[in-house]
PyMOL Python script that loads the backbone (N, CA, C, O; Angstrom):
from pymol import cmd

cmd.read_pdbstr("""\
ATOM      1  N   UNK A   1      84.613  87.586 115.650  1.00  0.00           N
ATOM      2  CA  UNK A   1      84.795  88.844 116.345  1.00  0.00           C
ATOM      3  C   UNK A   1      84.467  89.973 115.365  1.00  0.00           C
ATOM      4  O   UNK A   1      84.621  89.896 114.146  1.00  0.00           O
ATOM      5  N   UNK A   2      83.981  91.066 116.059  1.00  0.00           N
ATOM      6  CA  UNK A   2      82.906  91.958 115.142  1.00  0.00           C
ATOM      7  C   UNK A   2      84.302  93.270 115.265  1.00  0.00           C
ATOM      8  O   UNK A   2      84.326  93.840 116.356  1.00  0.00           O
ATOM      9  N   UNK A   3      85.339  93.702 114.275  1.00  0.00           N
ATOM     10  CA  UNK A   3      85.803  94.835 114.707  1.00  0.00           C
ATOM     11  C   UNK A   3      85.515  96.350 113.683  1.00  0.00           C
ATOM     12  O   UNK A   3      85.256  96.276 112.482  1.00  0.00           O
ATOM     13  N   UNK A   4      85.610  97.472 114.334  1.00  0.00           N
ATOM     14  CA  UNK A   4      85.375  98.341 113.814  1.00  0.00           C
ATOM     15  C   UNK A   4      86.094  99.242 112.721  1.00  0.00           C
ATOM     16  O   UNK A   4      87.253  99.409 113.100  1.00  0.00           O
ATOM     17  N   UNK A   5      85.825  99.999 111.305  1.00  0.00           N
ATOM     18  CA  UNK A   5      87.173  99.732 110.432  1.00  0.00           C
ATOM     19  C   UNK A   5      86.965 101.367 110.355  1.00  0.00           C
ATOM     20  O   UNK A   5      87.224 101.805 109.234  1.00  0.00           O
ATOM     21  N   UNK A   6      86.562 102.329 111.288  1.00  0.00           N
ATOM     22  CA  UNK A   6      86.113 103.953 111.635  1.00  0.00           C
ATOM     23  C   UNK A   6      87.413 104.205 111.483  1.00  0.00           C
ATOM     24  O   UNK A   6      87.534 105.295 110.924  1.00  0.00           O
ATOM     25  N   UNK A   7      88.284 103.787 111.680  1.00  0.00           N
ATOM     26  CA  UNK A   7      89.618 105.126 111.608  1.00  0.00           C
ATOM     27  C   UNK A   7      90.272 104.777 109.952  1.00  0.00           C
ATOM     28  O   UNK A   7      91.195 105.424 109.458  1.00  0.00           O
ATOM     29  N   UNK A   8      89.639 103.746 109.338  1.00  0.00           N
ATOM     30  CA  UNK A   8      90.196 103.339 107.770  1.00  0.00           C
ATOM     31  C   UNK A   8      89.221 104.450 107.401  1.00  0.00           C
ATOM     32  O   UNK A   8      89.857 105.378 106.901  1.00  0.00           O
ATOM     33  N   UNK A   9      87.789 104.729 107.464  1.00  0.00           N
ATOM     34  CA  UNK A   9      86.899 105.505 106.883  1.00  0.00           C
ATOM     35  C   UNK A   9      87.229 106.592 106.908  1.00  0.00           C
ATOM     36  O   UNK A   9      87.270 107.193 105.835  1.00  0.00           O
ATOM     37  N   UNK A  10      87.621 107.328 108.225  1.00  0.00           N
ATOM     38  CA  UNK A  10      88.078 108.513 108.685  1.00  0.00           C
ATOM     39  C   UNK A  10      89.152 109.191 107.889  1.00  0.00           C
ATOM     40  O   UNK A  10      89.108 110.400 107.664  1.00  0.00           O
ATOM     41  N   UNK A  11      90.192 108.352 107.429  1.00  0.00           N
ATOM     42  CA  UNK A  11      91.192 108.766 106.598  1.00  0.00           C
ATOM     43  C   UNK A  11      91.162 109.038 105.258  1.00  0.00           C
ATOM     44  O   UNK A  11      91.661 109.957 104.609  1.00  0.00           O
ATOM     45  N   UNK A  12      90.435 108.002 104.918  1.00  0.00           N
ATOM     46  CA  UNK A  12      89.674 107.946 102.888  1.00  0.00           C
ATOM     47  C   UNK A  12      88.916 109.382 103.275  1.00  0.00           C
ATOM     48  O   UNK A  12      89.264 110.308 102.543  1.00  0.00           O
ATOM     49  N   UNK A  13      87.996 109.700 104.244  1.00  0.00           N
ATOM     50  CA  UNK A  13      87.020 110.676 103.907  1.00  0.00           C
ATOM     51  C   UNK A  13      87.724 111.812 104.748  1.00  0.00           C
ATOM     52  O   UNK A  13      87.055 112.670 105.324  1.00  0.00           O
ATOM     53  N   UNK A  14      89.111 111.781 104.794  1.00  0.00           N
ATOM     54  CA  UNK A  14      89.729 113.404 105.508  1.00  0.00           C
ATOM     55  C   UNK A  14      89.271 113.620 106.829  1.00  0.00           C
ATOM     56  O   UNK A  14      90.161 114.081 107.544  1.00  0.00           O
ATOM     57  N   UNK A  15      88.772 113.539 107.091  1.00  0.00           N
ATOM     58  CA  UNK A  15      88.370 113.883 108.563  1.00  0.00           C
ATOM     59  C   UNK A  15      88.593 113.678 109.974  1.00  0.00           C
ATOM     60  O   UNK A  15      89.273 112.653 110.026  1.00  0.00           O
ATOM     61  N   UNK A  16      88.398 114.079 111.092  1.00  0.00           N
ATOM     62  CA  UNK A  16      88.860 113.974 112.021  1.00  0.00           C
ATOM     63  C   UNK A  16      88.404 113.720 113.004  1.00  0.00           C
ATOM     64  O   UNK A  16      87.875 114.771 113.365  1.00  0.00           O
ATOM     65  N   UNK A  17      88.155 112.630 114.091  1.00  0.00           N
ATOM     66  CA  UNK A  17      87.506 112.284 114.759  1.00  0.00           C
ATOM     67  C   UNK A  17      86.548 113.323 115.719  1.00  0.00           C
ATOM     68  O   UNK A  17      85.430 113.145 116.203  1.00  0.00           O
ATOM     69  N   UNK A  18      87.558 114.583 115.786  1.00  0.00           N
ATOM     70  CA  UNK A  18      86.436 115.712 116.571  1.00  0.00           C
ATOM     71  C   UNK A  18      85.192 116.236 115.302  1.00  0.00           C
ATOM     72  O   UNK A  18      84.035 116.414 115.684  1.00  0.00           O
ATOM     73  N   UNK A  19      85.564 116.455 113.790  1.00  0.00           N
ATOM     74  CA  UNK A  19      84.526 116.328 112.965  1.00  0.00           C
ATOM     75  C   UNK A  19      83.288 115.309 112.761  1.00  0.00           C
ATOM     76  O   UNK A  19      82.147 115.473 112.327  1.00  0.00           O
ATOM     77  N   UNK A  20      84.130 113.968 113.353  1.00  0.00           N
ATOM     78  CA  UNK A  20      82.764 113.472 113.030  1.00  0.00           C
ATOM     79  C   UNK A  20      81.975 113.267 114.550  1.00  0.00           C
ATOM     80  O   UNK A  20      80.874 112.765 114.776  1.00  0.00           O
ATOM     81  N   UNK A  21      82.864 113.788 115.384  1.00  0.00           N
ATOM     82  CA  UNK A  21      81.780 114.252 116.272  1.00  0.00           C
ATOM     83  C   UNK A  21      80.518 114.988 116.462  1.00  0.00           C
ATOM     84  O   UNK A  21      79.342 114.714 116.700  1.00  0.00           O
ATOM     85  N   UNK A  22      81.534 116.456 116.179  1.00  0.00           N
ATOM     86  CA  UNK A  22      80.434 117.452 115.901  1.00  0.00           C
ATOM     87  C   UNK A  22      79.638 117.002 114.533  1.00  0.00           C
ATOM     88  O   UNK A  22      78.632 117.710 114.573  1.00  0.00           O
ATOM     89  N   UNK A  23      79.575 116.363 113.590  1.00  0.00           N
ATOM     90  CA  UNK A  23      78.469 115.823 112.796  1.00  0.00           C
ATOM     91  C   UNK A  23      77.720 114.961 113.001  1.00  0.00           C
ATOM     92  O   UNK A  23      76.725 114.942 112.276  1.00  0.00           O
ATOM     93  N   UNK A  24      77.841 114.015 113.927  1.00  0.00           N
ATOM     94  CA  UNK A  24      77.412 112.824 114.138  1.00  0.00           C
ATOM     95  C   UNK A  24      76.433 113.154 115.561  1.00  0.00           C
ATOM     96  O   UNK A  24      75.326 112.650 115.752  1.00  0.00           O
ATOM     97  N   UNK A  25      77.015 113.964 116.343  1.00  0.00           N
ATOM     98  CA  UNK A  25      76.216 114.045 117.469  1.00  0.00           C
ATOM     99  C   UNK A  25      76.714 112.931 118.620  1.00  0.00           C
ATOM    100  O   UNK A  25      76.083 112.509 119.589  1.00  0.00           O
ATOM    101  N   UNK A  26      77.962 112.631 118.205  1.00  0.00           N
ATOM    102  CA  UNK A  26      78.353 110.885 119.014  1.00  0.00           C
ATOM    103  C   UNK A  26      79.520 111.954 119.746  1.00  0.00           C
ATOM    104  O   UNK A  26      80.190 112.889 119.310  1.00  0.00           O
ATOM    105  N   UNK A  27      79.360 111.174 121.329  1.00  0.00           N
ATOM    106  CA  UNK A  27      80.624 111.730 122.405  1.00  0.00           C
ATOM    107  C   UNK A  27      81.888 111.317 121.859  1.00  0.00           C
ATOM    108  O   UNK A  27      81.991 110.117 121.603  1.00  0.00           O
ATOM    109  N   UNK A  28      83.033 112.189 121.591  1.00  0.00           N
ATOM    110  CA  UNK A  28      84.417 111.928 121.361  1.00  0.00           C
ATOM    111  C   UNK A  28      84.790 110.654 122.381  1.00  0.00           C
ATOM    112  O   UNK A  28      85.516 109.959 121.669  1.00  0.00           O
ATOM    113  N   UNK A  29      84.737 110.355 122.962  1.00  0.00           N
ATOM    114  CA  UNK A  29      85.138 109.278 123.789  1.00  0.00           C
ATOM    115  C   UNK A  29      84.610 108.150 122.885  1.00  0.00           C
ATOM    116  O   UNK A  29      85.340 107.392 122.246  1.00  0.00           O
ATOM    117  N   UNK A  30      83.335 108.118 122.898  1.00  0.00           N
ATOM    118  CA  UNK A  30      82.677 106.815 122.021  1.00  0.00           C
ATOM    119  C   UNK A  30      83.595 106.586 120.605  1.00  0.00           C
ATOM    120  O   UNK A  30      84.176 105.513 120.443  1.00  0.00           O
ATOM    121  N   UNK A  31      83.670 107.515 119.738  1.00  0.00           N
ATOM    122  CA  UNK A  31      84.364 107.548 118.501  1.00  0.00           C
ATOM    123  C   UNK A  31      85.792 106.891 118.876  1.00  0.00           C
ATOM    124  O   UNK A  31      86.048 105.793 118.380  1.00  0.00           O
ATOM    125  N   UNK A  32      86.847 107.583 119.828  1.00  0.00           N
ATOM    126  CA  UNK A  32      87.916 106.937 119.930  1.00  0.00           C
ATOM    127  C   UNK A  32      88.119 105.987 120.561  1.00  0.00           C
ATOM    128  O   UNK A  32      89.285 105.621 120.710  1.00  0.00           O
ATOM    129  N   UNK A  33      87.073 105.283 121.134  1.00  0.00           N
ATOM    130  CA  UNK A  33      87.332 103.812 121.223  1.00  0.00           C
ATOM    131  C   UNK A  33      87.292 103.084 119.995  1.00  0.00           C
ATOM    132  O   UNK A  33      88.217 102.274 119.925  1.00  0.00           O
ATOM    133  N   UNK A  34      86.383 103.100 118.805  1.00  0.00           N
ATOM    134  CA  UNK A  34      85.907 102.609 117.922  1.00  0.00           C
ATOM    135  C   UNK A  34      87.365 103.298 117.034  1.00  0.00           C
ATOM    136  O   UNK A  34      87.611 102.677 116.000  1.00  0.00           O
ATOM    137  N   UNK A  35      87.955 104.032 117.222  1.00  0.00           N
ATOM    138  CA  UNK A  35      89.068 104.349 116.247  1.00  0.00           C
ATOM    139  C   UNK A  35      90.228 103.162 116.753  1.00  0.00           C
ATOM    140  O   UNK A  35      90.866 102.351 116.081  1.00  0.00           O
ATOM    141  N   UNK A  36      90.209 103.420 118.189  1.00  0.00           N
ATOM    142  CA  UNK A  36      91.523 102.106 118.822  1.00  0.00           C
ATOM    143  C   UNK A  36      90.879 100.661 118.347  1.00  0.00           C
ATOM    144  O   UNK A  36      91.117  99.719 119.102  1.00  0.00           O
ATOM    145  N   UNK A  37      90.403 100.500 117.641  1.00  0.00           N
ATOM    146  CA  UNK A  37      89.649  99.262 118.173  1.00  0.00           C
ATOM    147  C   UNK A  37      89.679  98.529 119.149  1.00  0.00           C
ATOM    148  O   UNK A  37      90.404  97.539 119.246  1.00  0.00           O
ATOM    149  N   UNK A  38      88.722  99.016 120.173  1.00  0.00           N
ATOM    150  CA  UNK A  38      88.500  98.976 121.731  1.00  0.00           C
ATOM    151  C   UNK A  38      87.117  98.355 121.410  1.00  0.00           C
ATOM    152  O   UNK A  38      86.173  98.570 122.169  1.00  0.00           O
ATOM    153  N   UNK A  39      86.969  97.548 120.243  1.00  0.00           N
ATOM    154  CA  UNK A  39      85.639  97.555 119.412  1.00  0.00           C
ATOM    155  C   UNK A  39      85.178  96.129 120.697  1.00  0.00           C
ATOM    156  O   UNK A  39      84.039  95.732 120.945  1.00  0.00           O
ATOM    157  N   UNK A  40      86.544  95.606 121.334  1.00  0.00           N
ATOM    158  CA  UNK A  40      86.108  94.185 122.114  1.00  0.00           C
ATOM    159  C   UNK A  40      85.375  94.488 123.173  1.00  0.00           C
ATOM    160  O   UNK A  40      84.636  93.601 123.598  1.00  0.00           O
ATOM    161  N   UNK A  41      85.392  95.747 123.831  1.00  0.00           N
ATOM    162  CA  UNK A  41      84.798  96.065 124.884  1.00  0.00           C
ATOM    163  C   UNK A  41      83.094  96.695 124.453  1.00  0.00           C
ATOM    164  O   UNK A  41      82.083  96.658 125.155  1.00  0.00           O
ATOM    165  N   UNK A  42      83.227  97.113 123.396  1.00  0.00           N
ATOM    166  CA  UNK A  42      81.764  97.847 122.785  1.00  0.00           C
ATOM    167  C   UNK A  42      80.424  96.604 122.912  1.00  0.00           C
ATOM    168  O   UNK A  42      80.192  95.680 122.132  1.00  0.00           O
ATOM    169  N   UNK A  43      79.895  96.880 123.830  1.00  0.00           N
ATOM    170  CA  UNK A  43      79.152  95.208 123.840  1.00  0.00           C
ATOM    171  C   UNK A  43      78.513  95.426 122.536  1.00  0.00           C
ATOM    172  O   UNK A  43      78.542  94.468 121.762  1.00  0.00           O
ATOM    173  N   UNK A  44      77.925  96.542 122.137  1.00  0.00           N
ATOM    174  CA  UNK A  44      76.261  96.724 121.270  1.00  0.00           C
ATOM    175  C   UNK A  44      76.285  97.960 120.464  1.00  0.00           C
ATOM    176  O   UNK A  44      76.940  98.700 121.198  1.00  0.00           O
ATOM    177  N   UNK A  45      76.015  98.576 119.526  1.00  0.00           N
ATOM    178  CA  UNK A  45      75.763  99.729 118.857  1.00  0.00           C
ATOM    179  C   UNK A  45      74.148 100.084 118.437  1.00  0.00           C
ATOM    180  O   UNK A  45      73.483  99.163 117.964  1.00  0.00           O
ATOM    181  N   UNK A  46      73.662 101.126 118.574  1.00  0.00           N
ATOM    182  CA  UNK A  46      72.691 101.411 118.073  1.00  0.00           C
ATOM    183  C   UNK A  46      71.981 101.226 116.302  1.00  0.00           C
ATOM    184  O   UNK A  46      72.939 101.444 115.560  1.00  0.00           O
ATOM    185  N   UNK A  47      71.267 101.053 115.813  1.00  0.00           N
ATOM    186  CA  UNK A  47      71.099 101.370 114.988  1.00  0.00           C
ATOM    187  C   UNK A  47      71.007 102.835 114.206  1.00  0.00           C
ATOM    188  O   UNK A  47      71.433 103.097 113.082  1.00  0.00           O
ATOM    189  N   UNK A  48      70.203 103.863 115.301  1.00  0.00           N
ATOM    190  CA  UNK A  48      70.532 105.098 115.314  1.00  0.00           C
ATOM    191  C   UNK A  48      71.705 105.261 115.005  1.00  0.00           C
ATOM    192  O   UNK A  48      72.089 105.605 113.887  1.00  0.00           O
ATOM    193  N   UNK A  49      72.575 104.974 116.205  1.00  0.00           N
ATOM    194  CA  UNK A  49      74.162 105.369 116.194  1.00  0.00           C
ATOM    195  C   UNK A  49      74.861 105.194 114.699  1.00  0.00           C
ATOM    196  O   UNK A  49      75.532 105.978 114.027  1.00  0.00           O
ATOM    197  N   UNK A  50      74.522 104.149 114.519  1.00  0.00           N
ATOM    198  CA  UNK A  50      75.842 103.413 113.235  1.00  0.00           C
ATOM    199  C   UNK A  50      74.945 104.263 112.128  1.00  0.00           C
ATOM    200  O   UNK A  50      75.778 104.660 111.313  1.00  0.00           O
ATOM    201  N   UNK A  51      73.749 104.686 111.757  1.00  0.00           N
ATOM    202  CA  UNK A  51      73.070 105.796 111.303  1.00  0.00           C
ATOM    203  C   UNK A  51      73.837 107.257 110.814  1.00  0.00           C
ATOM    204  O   UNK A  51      74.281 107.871 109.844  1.00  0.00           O
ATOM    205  N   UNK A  52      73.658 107.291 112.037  1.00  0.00           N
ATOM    206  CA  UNK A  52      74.281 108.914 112.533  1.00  0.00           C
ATOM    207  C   UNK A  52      75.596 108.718 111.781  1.00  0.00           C
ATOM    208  O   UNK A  52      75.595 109.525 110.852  1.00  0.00           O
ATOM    209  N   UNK A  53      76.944 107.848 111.781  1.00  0.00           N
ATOM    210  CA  UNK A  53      77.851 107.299 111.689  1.00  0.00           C
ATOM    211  C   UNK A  53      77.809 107.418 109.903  1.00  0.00           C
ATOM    212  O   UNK A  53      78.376 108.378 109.381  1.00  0.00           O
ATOM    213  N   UNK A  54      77.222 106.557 109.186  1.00  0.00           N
ATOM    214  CA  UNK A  54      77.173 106.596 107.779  1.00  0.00           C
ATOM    215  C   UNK A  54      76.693 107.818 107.633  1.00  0.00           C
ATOM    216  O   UNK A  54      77.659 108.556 107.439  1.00  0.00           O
ATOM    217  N   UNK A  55      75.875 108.316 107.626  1.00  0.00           N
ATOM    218  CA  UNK A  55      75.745 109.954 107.208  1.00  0.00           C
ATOM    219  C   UNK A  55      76.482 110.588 107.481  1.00  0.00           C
ATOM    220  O   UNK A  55      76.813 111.535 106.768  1.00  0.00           O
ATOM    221  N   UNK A  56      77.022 110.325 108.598  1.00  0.00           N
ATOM    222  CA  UNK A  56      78.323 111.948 108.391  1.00  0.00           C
ATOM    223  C   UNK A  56      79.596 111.869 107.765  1.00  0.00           C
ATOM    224  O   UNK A  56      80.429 112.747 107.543  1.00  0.00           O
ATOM    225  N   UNK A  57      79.588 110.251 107.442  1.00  0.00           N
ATOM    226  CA  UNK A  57      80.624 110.101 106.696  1.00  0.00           C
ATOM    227  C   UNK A  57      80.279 109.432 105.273  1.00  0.00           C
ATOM    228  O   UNK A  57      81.096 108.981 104.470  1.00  0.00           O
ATOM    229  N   UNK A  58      78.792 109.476 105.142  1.00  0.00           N
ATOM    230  CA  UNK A  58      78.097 108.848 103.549  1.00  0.00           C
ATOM    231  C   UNK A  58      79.039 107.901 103.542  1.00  0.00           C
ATOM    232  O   UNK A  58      80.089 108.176 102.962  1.00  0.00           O
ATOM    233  N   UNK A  59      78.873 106.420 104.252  1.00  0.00           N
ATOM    234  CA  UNK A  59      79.158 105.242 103.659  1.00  0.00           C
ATOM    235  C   UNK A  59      78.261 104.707 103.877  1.00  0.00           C
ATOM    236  O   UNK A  59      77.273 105.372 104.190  1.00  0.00           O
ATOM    237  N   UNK A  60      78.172 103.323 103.821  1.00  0.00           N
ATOM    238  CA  UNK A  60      77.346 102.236 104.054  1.00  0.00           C
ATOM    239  C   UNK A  60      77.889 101.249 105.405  1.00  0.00           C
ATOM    240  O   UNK A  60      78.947 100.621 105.415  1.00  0.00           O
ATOM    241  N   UNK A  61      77.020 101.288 106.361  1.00  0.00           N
ATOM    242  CA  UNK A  61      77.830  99.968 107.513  1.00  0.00           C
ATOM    243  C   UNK A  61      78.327  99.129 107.445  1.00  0.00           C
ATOM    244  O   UNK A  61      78.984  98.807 108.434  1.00  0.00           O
ATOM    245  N   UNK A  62      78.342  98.139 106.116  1.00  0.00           N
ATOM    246  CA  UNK A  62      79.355  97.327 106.166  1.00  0.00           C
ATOM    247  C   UNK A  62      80.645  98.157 105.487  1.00  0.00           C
ATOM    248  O   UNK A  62      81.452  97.371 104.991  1.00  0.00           O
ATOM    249  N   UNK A  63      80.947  99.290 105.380  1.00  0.00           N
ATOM    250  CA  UNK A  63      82.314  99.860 105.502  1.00  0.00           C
ATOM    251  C   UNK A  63      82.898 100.081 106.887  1.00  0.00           C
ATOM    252  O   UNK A  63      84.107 100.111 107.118  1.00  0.00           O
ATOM    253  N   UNK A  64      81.937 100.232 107.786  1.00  0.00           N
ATOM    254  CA  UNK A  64      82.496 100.232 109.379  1.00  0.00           C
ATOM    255  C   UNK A  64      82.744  99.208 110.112  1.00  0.00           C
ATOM    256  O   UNK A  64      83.373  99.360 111.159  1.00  0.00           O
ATOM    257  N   UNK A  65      82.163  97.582 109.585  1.00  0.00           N
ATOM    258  CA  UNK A  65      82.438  96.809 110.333  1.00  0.00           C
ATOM    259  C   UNK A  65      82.355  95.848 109.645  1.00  0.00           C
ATOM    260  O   UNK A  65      81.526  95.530 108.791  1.00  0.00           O
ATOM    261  N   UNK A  66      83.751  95.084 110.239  1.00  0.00           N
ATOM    262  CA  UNK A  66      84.528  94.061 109.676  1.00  0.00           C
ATOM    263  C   UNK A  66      84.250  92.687 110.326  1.00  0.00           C
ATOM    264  O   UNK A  66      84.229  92.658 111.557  1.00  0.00           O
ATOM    265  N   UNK A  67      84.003  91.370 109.532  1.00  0.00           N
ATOM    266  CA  UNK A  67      84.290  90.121 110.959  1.00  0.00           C
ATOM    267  C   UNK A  67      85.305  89.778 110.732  1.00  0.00           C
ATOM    268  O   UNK A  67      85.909  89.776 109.660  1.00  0.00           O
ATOM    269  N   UNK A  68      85.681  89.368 111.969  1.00  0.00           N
ATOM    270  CA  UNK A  68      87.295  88.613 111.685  1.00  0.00           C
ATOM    271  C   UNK A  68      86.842  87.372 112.608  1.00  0.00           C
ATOM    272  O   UNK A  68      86.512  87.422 113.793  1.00  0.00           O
ATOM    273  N   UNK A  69      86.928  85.971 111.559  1.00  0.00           N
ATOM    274  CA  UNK A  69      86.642  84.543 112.175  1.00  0.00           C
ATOM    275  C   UNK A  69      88.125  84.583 113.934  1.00  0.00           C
ATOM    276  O   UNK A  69      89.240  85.096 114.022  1.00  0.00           O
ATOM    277  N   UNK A  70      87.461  83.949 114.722  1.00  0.00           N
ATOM    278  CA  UNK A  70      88.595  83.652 115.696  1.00  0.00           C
ATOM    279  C   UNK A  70      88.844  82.552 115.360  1.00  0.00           C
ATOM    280  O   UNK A  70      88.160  81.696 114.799  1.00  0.00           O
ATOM    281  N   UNK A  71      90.444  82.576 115.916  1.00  0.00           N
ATOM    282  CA  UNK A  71      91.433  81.810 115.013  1.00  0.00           C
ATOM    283  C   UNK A  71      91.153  80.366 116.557  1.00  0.00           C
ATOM    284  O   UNK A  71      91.868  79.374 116.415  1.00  0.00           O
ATOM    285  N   UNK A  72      90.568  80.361 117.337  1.00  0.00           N
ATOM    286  CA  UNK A  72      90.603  79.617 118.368  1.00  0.00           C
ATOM    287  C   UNK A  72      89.355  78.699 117.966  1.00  0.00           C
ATOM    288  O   UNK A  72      89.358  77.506 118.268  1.00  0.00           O
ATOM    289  N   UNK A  73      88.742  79.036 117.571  1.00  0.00           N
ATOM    290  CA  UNK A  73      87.040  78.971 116.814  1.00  0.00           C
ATOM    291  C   UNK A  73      87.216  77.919 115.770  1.00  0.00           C
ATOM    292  O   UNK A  73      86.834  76.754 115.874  1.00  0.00           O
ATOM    293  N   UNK A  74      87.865  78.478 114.704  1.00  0.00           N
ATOM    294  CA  UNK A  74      88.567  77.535 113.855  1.00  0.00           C
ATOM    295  C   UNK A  74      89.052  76.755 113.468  1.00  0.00           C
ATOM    296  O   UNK A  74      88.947  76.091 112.437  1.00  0.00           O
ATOM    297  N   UNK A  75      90.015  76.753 114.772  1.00  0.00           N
ATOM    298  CA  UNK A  75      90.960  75.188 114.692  1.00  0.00           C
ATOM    299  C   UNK A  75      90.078  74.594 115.502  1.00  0.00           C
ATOM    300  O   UNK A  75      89.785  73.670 114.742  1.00  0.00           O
ATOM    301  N   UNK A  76      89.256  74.355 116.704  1.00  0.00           N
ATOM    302  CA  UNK A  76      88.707  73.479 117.022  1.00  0.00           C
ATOM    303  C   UNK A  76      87.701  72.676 116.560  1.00  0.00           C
ATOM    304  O   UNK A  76      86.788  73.169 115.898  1.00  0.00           O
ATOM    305  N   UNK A  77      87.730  71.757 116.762  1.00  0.00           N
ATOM    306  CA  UNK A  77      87.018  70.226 115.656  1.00  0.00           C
ATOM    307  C   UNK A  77      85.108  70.884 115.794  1.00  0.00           C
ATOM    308  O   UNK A  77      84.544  71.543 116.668  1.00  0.00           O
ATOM    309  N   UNK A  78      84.777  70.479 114.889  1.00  0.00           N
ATOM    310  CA  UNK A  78      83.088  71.239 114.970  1.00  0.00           C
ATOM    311  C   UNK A  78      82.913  69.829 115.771  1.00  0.00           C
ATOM    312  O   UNK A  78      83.712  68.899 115.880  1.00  0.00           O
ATOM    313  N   UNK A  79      81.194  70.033 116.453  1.00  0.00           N
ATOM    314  CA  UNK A  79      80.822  69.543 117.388  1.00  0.00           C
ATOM    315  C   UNK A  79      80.329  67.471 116.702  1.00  0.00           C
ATOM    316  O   UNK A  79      80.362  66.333 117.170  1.00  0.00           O
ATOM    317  N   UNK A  80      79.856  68.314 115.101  1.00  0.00           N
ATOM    318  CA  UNK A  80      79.347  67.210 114.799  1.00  0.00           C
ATOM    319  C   UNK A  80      80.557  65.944 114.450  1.00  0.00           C
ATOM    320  O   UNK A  80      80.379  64.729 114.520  1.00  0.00           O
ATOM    321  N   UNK A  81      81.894  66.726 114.034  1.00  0.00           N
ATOM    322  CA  UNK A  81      83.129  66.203 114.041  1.00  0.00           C
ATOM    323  C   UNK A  81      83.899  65.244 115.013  1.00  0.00           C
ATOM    324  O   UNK A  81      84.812  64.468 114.732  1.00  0.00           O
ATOM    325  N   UNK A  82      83.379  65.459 116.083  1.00  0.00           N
ATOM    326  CA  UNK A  82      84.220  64.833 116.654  1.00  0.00           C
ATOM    327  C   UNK A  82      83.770  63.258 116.913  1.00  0.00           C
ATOM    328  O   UNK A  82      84.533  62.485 117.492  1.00  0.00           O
TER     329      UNK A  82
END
""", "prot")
cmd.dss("prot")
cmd.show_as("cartoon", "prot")
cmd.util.cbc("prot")
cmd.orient("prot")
């Protein structure tokens, strides 16, 4: 599972989700899903977007997004295993 780590960034770099609006050019709605991590419903991101995203907050994308293995994924026996 792919989740989003925008509201950890947001805090290190001061800012406020209506700032990195108005810098980013991204709808406040879009941002605060990605702050709730509502990241399960986000099917897809732009490349543009996640763009726009590191520049207004000068990081790099893998500071915005995290994997987290599913834990359901895991415990089940791999295919060649069984």
């Amino acid at each position: 599972m792919i989740r989003f780590t925008l509201e950890e960034m947001l805090k290190k770099r001061e800012m406020s989700m209506y700032a990195l609006s108005k810098s980013s050019g991204i709808r406040p709605n879009t941002i605060s899903q990605w702050v709730t991590n509502e990241g399960v419903d986000v099917k897809s991101i732009t490349i543009e977007t996640l763009d726009r995203v590191c520049s207004a907050l000068d990081c790099q994308p893998g500071d915005l997004i995290k994997y987290i293995t599913n834990a359901k994924e895991s415990t089940e026996p791999k295919k060649e295993d069984r």
